[in-house]
C-alpha positions as CSV (number, residue, x, y, z in Angstrom):
1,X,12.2,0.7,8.8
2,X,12.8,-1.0,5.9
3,X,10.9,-4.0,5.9
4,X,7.7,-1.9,7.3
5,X,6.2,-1.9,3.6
6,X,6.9,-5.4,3.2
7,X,5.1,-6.0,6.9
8,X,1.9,-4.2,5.0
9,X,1.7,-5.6,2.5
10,X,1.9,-9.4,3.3
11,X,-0.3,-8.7,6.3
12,X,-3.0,-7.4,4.2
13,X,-2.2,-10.1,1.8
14,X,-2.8,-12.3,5.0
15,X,-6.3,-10.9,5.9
16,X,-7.9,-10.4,2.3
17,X,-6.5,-14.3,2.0
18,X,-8.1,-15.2,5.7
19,X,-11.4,-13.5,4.8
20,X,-11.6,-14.8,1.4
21,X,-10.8,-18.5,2.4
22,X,-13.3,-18.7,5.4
23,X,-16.0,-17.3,3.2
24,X,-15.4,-19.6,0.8
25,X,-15.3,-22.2,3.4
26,X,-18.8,-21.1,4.5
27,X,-20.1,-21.8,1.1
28,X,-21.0,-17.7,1.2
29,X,-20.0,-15.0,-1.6
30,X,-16.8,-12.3,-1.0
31,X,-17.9,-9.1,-0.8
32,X,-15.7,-6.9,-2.4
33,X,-15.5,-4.3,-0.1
34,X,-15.6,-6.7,2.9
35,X,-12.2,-8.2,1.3
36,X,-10.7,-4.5,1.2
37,X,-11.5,-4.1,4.7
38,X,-10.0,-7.3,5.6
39,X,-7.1,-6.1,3.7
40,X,-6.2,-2.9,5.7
41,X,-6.9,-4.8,8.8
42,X,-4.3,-7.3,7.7
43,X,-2.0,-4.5,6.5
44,X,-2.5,-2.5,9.8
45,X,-1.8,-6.0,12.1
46,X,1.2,-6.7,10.2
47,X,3.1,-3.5,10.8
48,X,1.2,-3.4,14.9
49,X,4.7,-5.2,15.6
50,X,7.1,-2.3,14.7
51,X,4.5,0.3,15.9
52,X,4.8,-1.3,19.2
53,X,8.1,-1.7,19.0
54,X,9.6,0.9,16.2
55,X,13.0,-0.2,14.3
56,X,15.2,2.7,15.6
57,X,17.9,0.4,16.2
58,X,19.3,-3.0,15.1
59,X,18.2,-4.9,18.2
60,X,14.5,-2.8,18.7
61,X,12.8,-6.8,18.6
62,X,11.6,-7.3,22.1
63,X,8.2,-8.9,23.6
64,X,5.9,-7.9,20.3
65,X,8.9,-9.3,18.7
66,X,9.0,-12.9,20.3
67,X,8.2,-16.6,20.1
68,X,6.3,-16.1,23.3
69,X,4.0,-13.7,21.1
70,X,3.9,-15.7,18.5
71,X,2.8,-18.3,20.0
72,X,0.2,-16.4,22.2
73,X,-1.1,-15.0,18.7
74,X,-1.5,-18.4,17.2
75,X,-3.4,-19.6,20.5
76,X,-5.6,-16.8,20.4
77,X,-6.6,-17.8,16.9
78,X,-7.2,-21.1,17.7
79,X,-9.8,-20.0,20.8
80,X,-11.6,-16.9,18.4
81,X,-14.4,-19.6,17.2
82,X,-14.7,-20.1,20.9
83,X,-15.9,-16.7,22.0
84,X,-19.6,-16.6,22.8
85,X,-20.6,-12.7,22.7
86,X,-18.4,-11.6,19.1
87,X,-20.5,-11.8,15.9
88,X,-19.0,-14.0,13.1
89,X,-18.3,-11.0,11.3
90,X,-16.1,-9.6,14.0
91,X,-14.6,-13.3,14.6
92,X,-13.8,-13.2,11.1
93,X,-11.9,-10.1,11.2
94,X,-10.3,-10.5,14.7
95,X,-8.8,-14.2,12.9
96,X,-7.7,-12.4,10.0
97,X,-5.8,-9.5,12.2
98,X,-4.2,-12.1,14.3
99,X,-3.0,-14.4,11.1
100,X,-1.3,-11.2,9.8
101,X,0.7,-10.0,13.4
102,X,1.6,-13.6,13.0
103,X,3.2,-12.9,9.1
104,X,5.0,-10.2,10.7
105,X,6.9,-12.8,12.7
106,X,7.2,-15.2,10.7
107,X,9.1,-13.1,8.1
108,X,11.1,-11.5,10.8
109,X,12.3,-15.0,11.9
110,X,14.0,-15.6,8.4
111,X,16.2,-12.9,8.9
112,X,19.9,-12.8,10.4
113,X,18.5,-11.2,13.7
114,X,15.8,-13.8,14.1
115,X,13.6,-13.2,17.3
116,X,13.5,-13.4,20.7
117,X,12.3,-16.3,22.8
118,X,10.5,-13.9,25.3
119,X,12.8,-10.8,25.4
């Protein structure tokens, strides 16, 4: 589990980031301790990989682990703005969750191991 830390941190760098840049976006102000929350989602998505799938071997990457669910995430965030019963409040943190799984991914592609295309 080495990179889990990592996975954290760059996922709640992710969701402060997502929450701070759509605010600003919507011409309104960060709340401090909207940002924070947006953090820990971020850090919480970007370790949901390796909770789903824990590193207790080399080869643990499987479906939570793949291009497949990359792409799937990065669909999903495309379609949030399109769902008619969320608040934007819960759109905005449901697109900055998403954006940090996707970190987890994407830095887990870099490595030797790389990821699978489905399995």
């Amino acid at each position: 589990m080495p990179l889990t830390n990592l996975h954290a941190v760059v996922g709640g760098i992710a969701g402060a980031s997502f929450y701070a840049v759509e605010r600003t976006l919507a011409d309104k102000e960060i709340d401090r301790d909207d940002a924070i929350a947006h953090f820990l989602f971020g850090a919480l998505a970007g370790s949901l990989p390796d909770i789903l799938e824990p590193p207790l071997h080399r080869r643990h990457r499987r479906f939570f682990h793949s291009y497949f669910t990359l792409g799937a995430a990065a669909l999903a965030l495309a379609a949030v703005d399109n769902l008619k019963d969320a608040s934007n409040d819960n759109k905005l943190a449901l697109k900055a969750m998403l954006s940090a799984y996707m970190t987890h991914l994407l830095l887990d592609s870099t490595t030797p191991m790389g990821l699978p295309t489905i399995i």
